[in-house]
Kinemage of the C-alpha trace (Angstrom):
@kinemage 1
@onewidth
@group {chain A} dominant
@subgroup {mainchain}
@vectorlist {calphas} color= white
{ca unk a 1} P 115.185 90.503 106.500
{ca unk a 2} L 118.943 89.678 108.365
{ca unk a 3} L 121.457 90.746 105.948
{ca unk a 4} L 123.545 87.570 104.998
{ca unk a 5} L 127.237 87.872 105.918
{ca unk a 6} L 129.771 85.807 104.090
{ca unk a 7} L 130.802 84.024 107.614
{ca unk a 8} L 127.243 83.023 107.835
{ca unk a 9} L 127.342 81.499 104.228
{ca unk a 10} L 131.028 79.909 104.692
{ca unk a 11} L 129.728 78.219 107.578
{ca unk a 12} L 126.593 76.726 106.114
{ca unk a 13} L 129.250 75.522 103.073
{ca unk a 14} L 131.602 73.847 105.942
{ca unk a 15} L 128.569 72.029 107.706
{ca unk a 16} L 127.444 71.217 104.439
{ca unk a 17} L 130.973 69.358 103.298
{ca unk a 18} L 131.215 67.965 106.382
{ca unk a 19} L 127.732 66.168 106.711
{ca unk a 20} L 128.321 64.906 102.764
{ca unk a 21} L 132.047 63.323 103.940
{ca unk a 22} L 130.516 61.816 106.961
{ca unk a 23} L 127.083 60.060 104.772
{ca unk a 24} L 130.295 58.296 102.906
{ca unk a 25} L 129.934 59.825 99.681
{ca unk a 26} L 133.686 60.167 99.278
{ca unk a 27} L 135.377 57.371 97.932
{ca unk a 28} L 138.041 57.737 100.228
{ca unk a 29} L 136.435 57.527 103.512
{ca unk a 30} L 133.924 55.116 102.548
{ca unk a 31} L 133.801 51.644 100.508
{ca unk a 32} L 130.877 51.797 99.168
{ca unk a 33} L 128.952 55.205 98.927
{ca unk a 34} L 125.044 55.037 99.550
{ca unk a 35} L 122.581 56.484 97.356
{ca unk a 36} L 120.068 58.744 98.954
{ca unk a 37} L 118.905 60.670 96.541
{ca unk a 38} L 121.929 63.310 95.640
{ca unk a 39} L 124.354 62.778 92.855
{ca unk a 40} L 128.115 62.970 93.956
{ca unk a 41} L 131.262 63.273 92.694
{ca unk a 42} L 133.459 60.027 91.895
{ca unk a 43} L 136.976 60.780 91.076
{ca unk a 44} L 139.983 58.463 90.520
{ca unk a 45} L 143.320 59.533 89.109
{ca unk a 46} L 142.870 58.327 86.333
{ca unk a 47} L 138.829 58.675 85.562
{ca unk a 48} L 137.045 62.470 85.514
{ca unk a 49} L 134.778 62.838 88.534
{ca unk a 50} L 131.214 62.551 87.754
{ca unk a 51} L 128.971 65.531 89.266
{ca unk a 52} L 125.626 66.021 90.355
{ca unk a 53} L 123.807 69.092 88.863
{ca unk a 54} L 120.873 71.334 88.686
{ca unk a 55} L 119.741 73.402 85.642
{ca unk a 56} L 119.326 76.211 86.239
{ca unk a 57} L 117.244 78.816 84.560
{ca unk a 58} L 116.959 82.860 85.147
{ca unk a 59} L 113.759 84.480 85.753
{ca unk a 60} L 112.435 88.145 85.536
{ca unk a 61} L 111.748 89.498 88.981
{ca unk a 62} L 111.408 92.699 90.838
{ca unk a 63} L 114.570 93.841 92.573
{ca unk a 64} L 114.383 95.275 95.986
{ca unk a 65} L 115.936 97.160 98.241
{ca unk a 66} L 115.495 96.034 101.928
{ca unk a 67} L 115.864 98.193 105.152
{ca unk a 68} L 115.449 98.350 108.734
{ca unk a 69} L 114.969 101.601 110.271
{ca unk a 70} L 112.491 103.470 112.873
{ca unk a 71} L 109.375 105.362 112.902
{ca unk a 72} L 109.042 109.461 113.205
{ca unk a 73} L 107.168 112.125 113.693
{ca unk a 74} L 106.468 114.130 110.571
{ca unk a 75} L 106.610 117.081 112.709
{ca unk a 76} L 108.077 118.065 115.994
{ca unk a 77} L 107.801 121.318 117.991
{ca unk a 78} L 108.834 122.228 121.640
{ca unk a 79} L 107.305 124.935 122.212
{ca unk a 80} L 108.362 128.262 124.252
{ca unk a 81} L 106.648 130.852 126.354
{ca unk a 82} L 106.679 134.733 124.199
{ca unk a 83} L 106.641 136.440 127.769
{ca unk a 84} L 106.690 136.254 131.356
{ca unk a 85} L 103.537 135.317 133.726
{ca unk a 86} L 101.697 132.642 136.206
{ca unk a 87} L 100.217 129.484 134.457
{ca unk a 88} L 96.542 130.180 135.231
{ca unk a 89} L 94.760 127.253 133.171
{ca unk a 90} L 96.065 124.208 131.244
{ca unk a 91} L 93.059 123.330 128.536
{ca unk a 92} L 95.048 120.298 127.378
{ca unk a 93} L 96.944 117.112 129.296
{ca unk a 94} L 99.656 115.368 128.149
{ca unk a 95} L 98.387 112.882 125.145
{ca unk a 96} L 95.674 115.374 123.682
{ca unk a 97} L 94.777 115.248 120.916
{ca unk a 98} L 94.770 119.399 119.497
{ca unk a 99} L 93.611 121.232 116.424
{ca unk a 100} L 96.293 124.009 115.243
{ca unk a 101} L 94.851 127.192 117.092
{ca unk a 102} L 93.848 125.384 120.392
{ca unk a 103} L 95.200 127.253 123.316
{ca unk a 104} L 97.459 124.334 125.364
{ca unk a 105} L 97.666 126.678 128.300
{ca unk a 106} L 97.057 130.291 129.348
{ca unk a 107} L 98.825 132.604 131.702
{ca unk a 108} L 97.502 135.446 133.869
{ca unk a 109} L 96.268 138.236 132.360
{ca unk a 110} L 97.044 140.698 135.172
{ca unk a 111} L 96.674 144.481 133.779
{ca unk a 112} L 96.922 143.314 130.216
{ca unk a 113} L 93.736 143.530 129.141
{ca unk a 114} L 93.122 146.602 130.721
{ca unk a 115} L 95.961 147.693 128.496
{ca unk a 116} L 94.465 146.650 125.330
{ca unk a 117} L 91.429 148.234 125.854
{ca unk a 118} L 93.281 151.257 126.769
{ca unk a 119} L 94.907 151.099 123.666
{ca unk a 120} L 91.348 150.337 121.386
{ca unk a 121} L 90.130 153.407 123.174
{ca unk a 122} L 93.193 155.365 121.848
{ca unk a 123} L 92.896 154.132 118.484
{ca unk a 124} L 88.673 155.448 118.014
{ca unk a 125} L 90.019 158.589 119.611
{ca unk a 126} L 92.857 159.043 116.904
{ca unk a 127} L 90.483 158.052 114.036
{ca unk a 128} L 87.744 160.313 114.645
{ca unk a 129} L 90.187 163.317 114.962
{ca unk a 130} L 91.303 162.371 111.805
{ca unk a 131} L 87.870 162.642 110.430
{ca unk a 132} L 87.609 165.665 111.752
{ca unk a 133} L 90.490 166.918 110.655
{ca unk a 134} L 89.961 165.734 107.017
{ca unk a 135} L 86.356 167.298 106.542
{ca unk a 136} L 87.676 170.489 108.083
{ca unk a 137} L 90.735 170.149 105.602
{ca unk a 138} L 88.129 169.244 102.101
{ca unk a 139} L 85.906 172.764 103.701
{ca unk a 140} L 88.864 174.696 103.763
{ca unk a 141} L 88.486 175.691 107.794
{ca unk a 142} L 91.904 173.527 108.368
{ca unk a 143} L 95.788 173.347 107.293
{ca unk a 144} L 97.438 170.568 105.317
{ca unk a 145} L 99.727 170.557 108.338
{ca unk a 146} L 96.946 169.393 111.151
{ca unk a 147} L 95.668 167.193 109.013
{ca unk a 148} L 98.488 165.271 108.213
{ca unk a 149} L 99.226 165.615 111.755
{ca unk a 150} L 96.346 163.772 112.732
{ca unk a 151} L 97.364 160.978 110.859
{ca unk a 152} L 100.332 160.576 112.379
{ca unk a 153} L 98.278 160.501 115.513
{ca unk a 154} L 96.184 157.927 113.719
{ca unk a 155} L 99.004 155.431 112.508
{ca unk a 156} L 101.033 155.839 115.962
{ca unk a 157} L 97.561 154.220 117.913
{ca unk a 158} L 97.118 151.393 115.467
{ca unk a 159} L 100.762 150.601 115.742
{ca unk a 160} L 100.087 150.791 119.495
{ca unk a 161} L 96.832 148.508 119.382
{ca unk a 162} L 99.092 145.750 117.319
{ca unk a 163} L 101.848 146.226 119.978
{ca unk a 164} L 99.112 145.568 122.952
{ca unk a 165} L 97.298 143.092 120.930
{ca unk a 166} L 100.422 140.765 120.442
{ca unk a 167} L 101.340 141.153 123.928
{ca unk a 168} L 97.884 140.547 125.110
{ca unk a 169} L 98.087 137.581 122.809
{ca unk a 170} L 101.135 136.027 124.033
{ca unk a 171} L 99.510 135.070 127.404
{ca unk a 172} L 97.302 132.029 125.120
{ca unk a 173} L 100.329 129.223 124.537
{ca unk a 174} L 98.128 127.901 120.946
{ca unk a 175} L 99.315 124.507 119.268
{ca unk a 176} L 101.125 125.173 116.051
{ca unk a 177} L 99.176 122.307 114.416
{ca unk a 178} L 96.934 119.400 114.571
{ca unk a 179} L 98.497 116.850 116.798
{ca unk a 180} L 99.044 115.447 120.261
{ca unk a 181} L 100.399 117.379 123.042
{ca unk a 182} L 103.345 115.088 123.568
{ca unk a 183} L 104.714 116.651 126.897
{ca unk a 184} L 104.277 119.348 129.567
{ca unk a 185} L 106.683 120.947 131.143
{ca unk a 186} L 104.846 123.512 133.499
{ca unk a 187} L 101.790 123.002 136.178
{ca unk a 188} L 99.152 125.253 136.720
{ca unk a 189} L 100.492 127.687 139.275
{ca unk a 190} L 104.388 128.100 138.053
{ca unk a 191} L 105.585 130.887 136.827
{ca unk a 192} L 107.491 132.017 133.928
{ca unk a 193} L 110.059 134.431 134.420
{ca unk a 194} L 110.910 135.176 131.129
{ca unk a 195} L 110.178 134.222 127.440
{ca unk a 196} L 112.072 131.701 125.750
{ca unk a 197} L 111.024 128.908 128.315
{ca unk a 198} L 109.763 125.860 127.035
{ca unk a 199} L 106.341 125.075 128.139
{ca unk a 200} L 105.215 121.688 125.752
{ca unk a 201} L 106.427 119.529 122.766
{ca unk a 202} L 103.749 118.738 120.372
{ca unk a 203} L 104.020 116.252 117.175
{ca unk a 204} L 102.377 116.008 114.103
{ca unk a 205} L 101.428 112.195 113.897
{ca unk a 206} L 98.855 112.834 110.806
{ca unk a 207} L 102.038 111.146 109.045
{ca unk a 208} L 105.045 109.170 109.750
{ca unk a 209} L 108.548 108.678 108.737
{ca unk a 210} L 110.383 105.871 108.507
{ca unk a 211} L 113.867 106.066 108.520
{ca unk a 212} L 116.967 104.252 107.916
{ca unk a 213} L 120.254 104.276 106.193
{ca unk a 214} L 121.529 102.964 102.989
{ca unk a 215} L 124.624 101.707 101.845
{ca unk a 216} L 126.671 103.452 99.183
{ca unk a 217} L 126.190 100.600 96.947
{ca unk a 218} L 122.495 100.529 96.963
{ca unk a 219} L 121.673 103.933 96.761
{ca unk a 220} L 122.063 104.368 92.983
{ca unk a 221} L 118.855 102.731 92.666
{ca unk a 222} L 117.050 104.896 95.030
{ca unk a 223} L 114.885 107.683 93.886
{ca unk a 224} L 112.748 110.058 95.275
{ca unk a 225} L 108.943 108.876 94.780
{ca unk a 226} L 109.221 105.484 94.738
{ca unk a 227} L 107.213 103.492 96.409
{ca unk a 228} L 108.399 101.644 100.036
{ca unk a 229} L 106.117 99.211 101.798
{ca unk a 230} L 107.033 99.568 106.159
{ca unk a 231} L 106.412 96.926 108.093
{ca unk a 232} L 106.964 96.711 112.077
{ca unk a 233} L 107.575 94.210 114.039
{ca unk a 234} L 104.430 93.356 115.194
{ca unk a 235} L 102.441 92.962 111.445
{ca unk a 236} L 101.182 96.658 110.647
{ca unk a 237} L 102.044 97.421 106.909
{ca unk a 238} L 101.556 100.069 104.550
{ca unk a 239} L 102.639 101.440 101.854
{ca unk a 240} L 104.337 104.769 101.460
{ca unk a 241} L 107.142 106.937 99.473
{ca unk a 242} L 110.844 108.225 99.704
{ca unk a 243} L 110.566 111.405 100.431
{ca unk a 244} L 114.044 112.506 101.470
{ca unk a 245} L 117.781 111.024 100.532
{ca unk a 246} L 120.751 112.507 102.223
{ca unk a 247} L 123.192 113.863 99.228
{ca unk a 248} L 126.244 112.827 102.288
{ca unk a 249} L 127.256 109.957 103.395
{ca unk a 250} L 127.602 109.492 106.790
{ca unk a 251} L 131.406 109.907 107.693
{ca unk a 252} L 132.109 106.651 109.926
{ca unk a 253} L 129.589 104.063 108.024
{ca unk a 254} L 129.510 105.722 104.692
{ca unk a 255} L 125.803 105.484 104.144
{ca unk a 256} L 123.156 107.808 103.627
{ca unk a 257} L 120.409 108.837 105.415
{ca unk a 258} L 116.789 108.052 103.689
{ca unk a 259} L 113.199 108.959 104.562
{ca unk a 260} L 109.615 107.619 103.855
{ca unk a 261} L 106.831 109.073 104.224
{ca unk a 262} L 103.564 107.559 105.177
{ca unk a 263} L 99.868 108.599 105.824
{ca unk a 264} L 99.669 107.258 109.418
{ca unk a 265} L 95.439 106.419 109.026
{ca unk a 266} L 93.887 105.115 112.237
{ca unk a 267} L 97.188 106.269 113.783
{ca unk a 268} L 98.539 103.093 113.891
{ca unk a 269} L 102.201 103.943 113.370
{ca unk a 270} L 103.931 105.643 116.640
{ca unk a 271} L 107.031 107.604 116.950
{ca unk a 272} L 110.138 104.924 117.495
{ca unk a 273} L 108.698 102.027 116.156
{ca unk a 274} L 111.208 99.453 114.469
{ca unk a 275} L 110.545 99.037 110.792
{ca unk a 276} L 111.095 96.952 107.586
{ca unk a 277} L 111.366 98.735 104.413
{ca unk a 278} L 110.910 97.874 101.284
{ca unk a 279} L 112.041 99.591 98.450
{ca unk a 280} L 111.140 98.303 94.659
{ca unk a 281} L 113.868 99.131 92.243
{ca unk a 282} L 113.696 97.502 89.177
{ca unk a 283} L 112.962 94.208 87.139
{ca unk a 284} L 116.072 91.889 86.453
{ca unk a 285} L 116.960 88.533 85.637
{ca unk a 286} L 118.349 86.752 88.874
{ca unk a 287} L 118.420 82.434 89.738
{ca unk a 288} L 116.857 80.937 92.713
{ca unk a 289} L 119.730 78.732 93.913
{ca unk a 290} L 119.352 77.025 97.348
{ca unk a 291} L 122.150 78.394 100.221
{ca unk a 292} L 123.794 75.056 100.668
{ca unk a 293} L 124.790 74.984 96.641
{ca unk a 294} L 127.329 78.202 97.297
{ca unk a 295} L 131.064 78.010 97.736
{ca unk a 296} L 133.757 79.746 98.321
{ca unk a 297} L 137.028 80.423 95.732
{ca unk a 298} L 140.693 80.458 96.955
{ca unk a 299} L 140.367 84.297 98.063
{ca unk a 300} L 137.173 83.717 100.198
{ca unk a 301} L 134.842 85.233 97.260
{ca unk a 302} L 131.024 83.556 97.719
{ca unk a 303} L 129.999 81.967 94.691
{ca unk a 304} L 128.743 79.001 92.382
{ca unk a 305} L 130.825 76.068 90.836
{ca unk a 306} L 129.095 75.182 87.259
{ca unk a 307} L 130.105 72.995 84.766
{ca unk a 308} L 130.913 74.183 81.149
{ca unk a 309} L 129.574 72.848 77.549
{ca unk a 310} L 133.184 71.329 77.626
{ca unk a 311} L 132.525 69.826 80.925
{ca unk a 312} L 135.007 72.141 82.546
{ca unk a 313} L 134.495 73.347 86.055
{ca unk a 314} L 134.021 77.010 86.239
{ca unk a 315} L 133.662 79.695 88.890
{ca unk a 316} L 131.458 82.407 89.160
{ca unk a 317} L 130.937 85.298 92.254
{ca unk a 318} L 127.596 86.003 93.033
{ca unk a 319} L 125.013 88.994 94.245
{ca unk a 320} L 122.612 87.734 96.924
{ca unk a 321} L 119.514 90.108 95.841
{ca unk a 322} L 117.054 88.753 98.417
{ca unk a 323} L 115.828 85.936 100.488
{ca unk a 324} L 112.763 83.770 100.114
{ca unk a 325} L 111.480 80.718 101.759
{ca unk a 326} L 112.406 78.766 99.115
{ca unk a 327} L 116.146 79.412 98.410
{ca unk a 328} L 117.972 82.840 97.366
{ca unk a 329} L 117.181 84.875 94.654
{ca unk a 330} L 121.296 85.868 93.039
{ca unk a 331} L 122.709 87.113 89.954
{ca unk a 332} L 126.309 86.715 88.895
{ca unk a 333} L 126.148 83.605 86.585
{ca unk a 334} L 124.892 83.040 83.179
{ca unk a 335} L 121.051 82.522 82.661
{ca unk a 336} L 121.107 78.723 81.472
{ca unk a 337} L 123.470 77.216 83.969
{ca unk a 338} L 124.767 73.792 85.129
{ca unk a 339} L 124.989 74.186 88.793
{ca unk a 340} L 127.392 71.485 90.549
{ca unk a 341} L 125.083 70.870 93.360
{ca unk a 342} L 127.390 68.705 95.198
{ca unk a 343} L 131.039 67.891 96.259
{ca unk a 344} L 132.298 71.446 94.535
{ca unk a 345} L 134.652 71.859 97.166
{ca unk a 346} L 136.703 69.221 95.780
{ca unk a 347} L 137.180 70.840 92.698
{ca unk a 348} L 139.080 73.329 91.346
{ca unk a 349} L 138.214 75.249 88.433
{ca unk a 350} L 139.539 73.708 84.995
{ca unk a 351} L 138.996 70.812 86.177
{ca unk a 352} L 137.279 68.080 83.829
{ca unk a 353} L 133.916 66.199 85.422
{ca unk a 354} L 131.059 64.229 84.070
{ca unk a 355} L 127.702 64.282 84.814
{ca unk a 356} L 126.403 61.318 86.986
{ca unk a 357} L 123.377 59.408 85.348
């Protein structure tokens, strides 16, 4: 929902006044005002004005906090090459869907596997001399010293087998996750002249965030867990939670950042969507007044003009908690109220008025 500025509200107030002085309500730009429905005011200098009201009544409703914001990916990773080699084979294209462990894209394996089993060869050497080396040790034919020898020998060839294996390894460019295989940045037949170059972005899109940013004066409300229903532009809705609120405030618009998180089923929700959010916060009493009732006071303050048990004008600044099709939900003025409903920009608080039969 728009937020509502107070230029937006002064204006409907002004076109308002102006449409109520031209229907000839005002005894002093017309003879004879015409009834059409709406009670006006009527004031002489020596006879009180009489005023139109409303009674108005509060009711218990759930107060919400409403956002806009966009859509991301619970999880982002650009991934880069561990060594150096020709792209031999891309298993997945751009948009693919991938389980964590699938291999995105291999390199060459040149002399690296003849390496590793090189170094697996080593290792059953190393081991069985050990073996050796222990019976011959337990019979007494052997020193302490050659045995423990030998397992030196032993340890250096399975360090040596991890050292090939991981290198070996490296060649197979594996997704870190389930996901899509957002972007490539290598063909089949480049090469990579050293590690550290990135090779493909993949996302998480199992879940989504939605994100936006809060004012200072609605974040006491906020708390992590509570429920948030996200809505995008074109009509998908669910239902998540706030997972994540900034503890600073943004330096230049003093709000904070704030995250919800939401199980993207059917993968309906896509990175950089724009969203409505809707946070529940708590029950309160509020009035559903209708936008054209509101005023302003002599400092520009939004607000209602009521009328008193002594018939006295009064004055009282509003909150505008939320927007329905039928008025605005606001609190700010006493729960049984006498609105003035019409000609309240003629006047002024203290002043006395009757109520129009």
């Amino acid at each position: 929902m728009p937020h509502i500025s107070s230029k937006f509200i002064a204006t409907l107030i002004f076109v308002a006044v102006f449409l109520w002085i031209g229907s000839g309500f005002f005894p002093s730009m017309a003879n004879k005002p015409e009834d059409d429905g709406t009670k006006t005011v009527e004031k002489t200098a020596s006879i009180a004005p009489k005023v139109g009201i409303t009674k108005s009544e509060a009711k218990n409703i759930l107060q919400e906090v409403q956002l806009y914001g966009t859509t991301m990916s619970y999880r982002k990773v650009n991934i880069k090459s561990q060594t150096h080699g020709k792209v031999e084979k891309i298993s997945v294209l751009e948009g693919g869907r991938v389980k964590e462990g699938d291999i995105i894209l291999s390199l060459e394996v040149e002399d690296r596997k003849k390496i590793l089993q090189s170094a697996e060869a080593l290792l059953a050497q190393r081991r069985l001399e050990y073996n050796v080396a222990k019976s011959l040790k337990n019979s007494g034919h052997q020193s302490k010293t050659k045995l423990s020898e030998s397992y030196a020998n032993l340890q250096s060839a399975v360090a040596n087998l991890y050292k090939t294996q991981t290198a070996y390894d490296e060649i197979f460019i594996k997704a870190p996750f389930n996901g899509i295989v957002q972007e490539l940045y290598v063909e089949e037949g480049d090469y990579l002249h050293q590690s550290g170059e990135q090779v493909a972005t993949v996302i998480d899109d199992s879940k989504i965030l939605a994100v936006a940013r809060i004012p200072e004066n609605k974040i006491a409300g906020i708390k992590i867990g509570n429920n948030a229903t996200i809505k995008t532009v074109s009509g998908i809705e669910t239902v998540g939670f706030v997972s994540y609120i900034s503890k600073v405030a943004d330096a230049t618009t003093r709000t904070f950042r704030v995250e919800v998180e939401i199980v993207n089923n059917g993968y309906d929700f896509f990175e950089g969507m724009t969203t409505g959010i809707i946070i529940p916060v708590k029950q309160i009493n509020a009035h559903l007044i209708k936008p054209s009732f509101f005023t302003l006071d002599e400092s520009g303050e939004i607000g209602l003009k009521t009328l008193s048990h002594e018939s006295r004008v009064e004055f009282y600044p509003i909150n505008i908690i939320k927007e329905s099709k039928e008025g605005m939900w606001i609190t700010g003025i006493p729960d049984n109220t006498k609105i003035i409903t019409a000609g309240q920009e003629f006047l002024r608080v203290g002043d006395k008025a009757v109520v129009a039969e």
